[in-house]
N, C-alpha and C positions, 0 to 999 in steps of 0.2 A: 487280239482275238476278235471275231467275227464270226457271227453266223451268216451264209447265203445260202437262200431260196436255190433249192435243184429243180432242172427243169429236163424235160424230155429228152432234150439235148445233153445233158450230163450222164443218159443212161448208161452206158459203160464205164464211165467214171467210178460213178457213184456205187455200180456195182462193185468194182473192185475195192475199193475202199470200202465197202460193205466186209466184204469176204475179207478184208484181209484184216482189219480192226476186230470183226466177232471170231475170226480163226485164232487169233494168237491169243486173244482170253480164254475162249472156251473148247479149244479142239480137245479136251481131258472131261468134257461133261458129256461124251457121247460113245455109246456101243459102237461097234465094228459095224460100219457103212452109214451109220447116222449122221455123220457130220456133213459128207456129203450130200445127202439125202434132205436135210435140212438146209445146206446153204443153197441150193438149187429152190427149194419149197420157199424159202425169204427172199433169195436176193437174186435170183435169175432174171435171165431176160424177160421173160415173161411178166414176172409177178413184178420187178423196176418199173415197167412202161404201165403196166395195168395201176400200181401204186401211184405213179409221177402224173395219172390221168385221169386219177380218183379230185373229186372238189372236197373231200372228208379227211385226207391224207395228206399231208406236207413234209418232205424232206428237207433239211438243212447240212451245208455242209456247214462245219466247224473248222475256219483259217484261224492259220497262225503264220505267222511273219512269213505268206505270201503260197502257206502250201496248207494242203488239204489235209489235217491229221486227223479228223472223225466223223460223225457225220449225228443226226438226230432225227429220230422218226416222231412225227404225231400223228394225233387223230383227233378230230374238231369235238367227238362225241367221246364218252367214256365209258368202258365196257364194265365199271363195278357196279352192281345195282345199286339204285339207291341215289347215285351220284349225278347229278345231273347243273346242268350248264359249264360242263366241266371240259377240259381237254384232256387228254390221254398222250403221258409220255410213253410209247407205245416203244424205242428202240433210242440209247443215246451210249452211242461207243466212241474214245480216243484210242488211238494207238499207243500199246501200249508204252514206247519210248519219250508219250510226253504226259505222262501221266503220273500225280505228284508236284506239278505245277502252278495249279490252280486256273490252270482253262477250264477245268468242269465247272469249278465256280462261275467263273466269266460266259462262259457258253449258257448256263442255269440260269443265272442274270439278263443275257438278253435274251432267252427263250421267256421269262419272265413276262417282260415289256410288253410282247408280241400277245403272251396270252393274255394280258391287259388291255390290249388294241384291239383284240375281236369281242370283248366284254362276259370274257368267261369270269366267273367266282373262285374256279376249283383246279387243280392240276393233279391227275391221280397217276399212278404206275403199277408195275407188278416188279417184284425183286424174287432172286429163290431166296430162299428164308435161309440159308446156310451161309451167305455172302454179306457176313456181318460187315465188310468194308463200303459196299455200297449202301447196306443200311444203314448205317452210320452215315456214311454221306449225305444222304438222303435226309434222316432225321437233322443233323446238322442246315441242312437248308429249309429246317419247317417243316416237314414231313411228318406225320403220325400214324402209325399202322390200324388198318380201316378192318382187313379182315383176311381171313387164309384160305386159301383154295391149294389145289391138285394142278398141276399141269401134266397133260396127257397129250403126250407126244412120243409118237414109238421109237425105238432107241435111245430117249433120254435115260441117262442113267437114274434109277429107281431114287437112291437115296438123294437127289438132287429136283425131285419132282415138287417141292413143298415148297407155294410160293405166297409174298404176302403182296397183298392191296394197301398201297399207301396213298395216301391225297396228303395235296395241303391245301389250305384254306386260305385264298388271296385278301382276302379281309378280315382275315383272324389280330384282333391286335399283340403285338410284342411288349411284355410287359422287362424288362428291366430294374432287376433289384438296383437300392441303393442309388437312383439318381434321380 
């Protein structure tokens, strides 16, 4: 596994693997016309090329043995208050036929590294709160939930709007029982 840098030039790529890695987890999290509405509003031509030419925004794709199964969005700045010198895992989807694997781990590790090399402290995200498998995930890689907000987005389905702010702390030390 490997993450690389997207660039301008990957714009329809990277689109499509956008749409089609967030389609097949979430096409059941949205009202009649939302899905589209939404994948168009994330990952259209537009908002690709405007993201891929942003200096605050970095896409990566996530390889595996020579093909494209996911991709990861950041952001150099983090939108929880409070939080600062932080990065922002802003969007981080695998297909889901390789999932179960332990590339999130791998891909997590070397998004890691990376946020270590521009000299951030902090990596936050937003999860919906009902998605106890990526919370879990998430805690399992160091994660601690920071705070709860609303996500307001028209079409999202109501009961699925409750999301949490998790960071972890790149300098928080790991204490291990027993050794």
């Amino acid at each position: 596994m490997k993450l690389r840098k997207a660039s301008i030039k990957d714009k329809s790529e990277l689109a499509a693997l956008c749409i089609e890695s967030y389609t097949k987890t979430y096409h059941d999290h949205w009202e009649e016309g939302g899905l589209a509405w939404y994948l168009e509003r994330e990952f259209g031509d537009q908002r690709i090329a405007l993201d891929l030419s942003s200096s605050s925004i970095t896409y990566y794709f996530i390889e595996f043995q020579g093909d494209r199964i996911g991709f990861i969005k950041i952001n150099t700045t983090s939108s929880i208050p409070g939080i600062v010198n932080a990065l922002e895992q802003d969007k981080f989807y695998i297909l889901s036929q390789y999932t179960g694997l332990g590339i999130g781990n791998l891909a997590f590790d070397a998004l890691l590294k990376k946020t270590e090399l521009l000299g951030k402290e902090f990596i936050s995200l937003c999860v919906i709160d009902t998605n106890d498998k990526a919370i879990q995930f998430y805690k399992k890689l160091g994660f601690s939930f920071h705070s709860k907000i609303r996500l307001e987005l028209p079409y999202f389905k109501e009961e699925l709007k409750g999301m949490h702010h998790m960071v972890k702390d790149l300098f928080k030390i790991i204490e291990y029982p027993n050794l």
